[in-house]
C-alpha positions as a printed Julia matrix, in Angstrom:
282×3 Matrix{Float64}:
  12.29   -5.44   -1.47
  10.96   -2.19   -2.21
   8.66   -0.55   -4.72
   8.05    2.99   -5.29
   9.37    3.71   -1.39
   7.26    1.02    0.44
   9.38   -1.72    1.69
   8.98   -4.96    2.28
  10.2    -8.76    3.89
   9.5   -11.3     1.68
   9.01  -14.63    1.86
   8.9   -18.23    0.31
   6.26  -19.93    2.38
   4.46  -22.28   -0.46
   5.55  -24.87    2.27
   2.96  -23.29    4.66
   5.72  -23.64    7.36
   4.58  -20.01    8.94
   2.17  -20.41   11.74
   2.28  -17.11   13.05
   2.11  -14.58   10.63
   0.35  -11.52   12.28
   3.06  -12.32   15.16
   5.87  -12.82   13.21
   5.11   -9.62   11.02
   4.99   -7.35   14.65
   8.66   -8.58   15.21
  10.26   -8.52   11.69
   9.07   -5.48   10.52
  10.13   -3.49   13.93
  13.02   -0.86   12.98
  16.14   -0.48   14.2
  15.78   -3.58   16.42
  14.81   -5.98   13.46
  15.04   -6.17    9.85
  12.32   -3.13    9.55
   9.67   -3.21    7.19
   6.23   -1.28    6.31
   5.1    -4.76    5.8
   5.33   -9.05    5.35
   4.53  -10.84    2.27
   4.01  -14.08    2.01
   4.23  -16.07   -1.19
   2.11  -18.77   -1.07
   0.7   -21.63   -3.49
  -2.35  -21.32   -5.4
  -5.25  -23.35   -7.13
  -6.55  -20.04   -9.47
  -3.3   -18.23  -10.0
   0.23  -18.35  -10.36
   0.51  -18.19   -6.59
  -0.94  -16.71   -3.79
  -0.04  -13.62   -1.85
  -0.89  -12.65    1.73
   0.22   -8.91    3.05
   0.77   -8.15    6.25
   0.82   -4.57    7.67
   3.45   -3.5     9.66
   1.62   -4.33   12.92
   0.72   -7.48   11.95
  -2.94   -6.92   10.35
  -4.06   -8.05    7.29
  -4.11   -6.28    4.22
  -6.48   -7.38    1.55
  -4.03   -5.74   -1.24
  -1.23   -3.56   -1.52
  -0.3    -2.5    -5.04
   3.89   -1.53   -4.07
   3.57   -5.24   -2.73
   1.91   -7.08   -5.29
   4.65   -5.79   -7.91
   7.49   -6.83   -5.33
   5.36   -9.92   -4.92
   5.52  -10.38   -8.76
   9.46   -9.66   -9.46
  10.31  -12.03   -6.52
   8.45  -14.7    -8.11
  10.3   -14.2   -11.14
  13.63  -14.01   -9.83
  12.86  -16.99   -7.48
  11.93  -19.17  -10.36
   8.11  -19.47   -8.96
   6.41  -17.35  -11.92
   6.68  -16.41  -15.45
   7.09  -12.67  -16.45
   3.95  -12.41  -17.17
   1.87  -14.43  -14.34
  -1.53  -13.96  -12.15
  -1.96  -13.39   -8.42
  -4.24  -14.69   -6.16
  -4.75  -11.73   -3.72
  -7.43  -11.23   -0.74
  -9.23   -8.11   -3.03
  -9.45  -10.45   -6.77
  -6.93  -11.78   -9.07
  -4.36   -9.35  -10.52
  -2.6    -9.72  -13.46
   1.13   -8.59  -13.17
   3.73   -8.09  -15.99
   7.97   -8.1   -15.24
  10.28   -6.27  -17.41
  13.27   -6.14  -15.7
  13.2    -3.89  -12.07
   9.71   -2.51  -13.79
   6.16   -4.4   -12.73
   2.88   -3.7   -14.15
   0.13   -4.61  -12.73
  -4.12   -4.73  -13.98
  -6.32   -4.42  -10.68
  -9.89   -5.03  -10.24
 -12.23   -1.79  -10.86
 -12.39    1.08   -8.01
 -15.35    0.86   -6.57
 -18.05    2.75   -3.52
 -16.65    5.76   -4.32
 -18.18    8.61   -2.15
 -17.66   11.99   -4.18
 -18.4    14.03   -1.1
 -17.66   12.82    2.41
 -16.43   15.53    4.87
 -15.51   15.39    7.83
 -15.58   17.08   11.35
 -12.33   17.06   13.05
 -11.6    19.5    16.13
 -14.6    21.51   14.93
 -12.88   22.0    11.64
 -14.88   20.33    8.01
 -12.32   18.27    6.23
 -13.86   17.88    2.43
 -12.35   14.85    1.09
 -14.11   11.57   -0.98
 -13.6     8.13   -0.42
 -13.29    5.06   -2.64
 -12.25    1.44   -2.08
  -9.06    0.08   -4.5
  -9.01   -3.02   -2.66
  -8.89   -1.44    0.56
 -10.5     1.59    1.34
  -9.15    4.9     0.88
  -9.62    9.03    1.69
  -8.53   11.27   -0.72
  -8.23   15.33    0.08
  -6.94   17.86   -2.53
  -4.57   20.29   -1.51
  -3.29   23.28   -3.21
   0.11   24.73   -3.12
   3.84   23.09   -2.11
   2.68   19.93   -1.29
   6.19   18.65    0.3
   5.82   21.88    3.07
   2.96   20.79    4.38
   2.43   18.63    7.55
  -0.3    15.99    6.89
   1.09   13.56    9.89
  -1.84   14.76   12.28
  -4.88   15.37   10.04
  -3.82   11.82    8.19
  -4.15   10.3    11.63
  -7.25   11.78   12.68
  -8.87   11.02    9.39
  -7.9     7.72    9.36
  -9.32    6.87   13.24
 -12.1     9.13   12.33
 -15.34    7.17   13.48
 -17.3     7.31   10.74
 -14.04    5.4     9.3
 -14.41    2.69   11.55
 -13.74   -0.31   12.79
 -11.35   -0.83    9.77
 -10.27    2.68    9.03
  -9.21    4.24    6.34
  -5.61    5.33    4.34
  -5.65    8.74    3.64
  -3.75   10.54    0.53
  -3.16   13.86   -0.14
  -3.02   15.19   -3.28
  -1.79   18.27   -5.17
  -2.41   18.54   -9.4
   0.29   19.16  -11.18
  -1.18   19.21  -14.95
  -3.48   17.25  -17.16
  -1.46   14.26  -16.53
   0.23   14.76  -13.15
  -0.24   14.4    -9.92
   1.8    14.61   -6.26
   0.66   12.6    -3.57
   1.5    11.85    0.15
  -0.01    8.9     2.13
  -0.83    8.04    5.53
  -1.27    4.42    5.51
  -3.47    2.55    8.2
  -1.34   -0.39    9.37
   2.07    1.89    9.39
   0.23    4.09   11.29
   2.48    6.73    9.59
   3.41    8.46    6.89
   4.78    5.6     4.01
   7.32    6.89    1.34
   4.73    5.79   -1.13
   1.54    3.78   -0.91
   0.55    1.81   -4.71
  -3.05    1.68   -3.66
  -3.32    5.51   -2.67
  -1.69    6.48   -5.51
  -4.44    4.64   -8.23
  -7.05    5.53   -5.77
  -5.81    9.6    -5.91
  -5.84    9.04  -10.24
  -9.1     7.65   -9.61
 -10.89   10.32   -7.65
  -8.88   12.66   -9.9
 -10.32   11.06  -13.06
 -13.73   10.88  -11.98
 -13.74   14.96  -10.98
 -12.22   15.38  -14.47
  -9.12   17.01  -12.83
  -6.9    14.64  -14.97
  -6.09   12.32  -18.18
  -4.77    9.09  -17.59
  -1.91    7.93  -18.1
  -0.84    9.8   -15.38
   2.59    9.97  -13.39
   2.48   10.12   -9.97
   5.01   11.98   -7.47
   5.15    9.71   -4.14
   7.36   11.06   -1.05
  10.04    8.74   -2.06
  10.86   11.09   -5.04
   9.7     7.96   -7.21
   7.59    8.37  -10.07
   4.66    5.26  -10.64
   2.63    5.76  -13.4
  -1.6     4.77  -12.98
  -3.91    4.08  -16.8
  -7.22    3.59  -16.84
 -10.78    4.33  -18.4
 -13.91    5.71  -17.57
 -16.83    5.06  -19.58
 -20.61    6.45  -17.92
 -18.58    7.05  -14.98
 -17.16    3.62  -14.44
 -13.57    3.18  -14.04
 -12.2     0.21  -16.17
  -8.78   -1.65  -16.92
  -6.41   -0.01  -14.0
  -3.12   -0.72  -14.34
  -0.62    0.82  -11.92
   3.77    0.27  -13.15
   6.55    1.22  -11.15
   9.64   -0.21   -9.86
   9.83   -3.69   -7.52
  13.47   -3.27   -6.55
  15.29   -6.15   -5.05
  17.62   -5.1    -2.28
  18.89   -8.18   -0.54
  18.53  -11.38    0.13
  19.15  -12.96    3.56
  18.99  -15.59    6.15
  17.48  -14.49    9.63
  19.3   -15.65   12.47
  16.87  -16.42   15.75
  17.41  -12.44   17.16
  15.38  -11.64   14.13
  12.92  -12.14   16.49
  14.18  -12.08   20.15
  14.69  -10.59   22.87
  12.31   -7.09   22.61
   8.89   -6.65   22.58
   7.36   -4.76   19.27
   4.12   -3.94   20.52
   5.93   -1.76   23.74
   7.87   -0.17   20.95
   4.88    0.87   19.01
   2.77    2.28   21.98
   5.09    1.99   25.53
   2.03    4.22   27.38
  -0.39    0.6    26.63
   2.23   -2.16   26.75
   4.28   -3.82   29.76
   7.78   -4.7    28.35
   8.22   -8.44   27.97
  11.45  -10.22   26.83
């Protein structure tokens, strides 16, 4: 599946018959020698919600949310018959509220919160001015000005996001140019990818957030990922607090499929990630 650029595997596993996850994730998500994925999720069963879901990051960490995945998470329940369209999920950051309306998925998230209005930064003796804020996992946010597509955030995403004050669990980083009252562009380097993602849900409420509170925007606001996809973030503020966030875009279903064993065989994922710190194993 795939929402708003960020693709995903997903998986049935209310049986619990997974034992591996972090492991499996490494493997299946591994492009051009797998299926290729930015990350697993894992539909699960649930005593609070509709079900449960469990994200994986691309190298086989856990993610405590991921808004493009929670929508995916949300149409595949529908379309599998394990949810209404209008359903809750049981996620590692709260319970989220998700609504289907054909390929389109809104979901309500839990408030941002320890936002950080100023937080710079000293990277190769250069001050990177940027804020941070936590939607469900934490997140940088740095305005830019000018053609936003032209400019190369790979290496500055990277170093923010290993930066040590970031540490030990990092941080995504987002870019973000305004467009107008009630648009935004934004570019993502997502922890976990370790890359630049077509689109990251999470960065993009968390760049309307920081946006709202430095009264740059107006929610509703649409939001330009790298994908060329437009996801659209609402909320409030009220004495500064941010309040009912709901983030809708597109959960688009592009195949369904039954792995064969070289799914998983035969390569090792972590040599392809990093050969310099790996010996190859078959």
């Amino acid at each position: 599946m795939a929402g708003g650029g960020n693709d995903f595997v997903v998986i049935d596993d209310r049986a619990g018959r997974i034992v591996d996850a972090a492991g499996l994730t490494r493997r299946i998500c591994t492009r051009a020698l797998s299926v290729g994925a930015d990350g697993l999720i894992l539909v699960e069963g649930s005593a609070r919600a509709s079900f449960r879901m469990r994200y994986y990051n691309a190298d086989g960490s856990l993610g405590e949310f991921c808004g493009n995945g929670t929508r995916c998470a949300a149409r595949f329940a529908v379309v599998s018959e394990i949810a209404a369209r209008t359903m809750t999920i049981e996620t590692d950051a709260g319970i989220v509220n998700a609504e289907v309306e054909g390929g389109a998925v809104t979901i309500s998230l839990p408030p941002p919160h320890s936002f950080r209005a100023e937080r710079s930064l000293s990277i190769d003796g250069q001050t990177v001015r940027g804020s941070s804020i936590v939607v469900g996992v934490p997140h940088y946010v740095v305005f830019l000005e000018g053609d936003l597509w032209e400019q190369k955030i790979e290496s500055l995403g990277r170093a923010i996001r290993m930066h040590g004050e970031m540490q030990p669990a990092g941080t995504n980083v987002n870019f973000v140019v305004v467009r107008g009252a009630n648009a935004i562009e934004v570019r993502t380097y997502e922890r976990g990818v370790e890359a630049e993602t077509l689109s990251c849900g999470s960065g993009v409420v968390a760049s309307v957030a920081v946006s709202t509170l430095f009264n740059k925007v107006r929610p509703p606001v649409s939001v330009l990922t790298r994908s060329g996809i437009t996801l659209e973030v609402s909320l409030t503020k009220h004495d500064g607090e941010l309040r009912e966030v709901r983030l809708k875009g597109d959960a688009r279903l592009i195949y369904r499929a039954a792995l064969t064993a070289e799914t998983i065989e035969g390569f090792d994922p972590d040599f392809v990630r990093n050969p310099t710190d790996h010996a190859v194993t078959t």
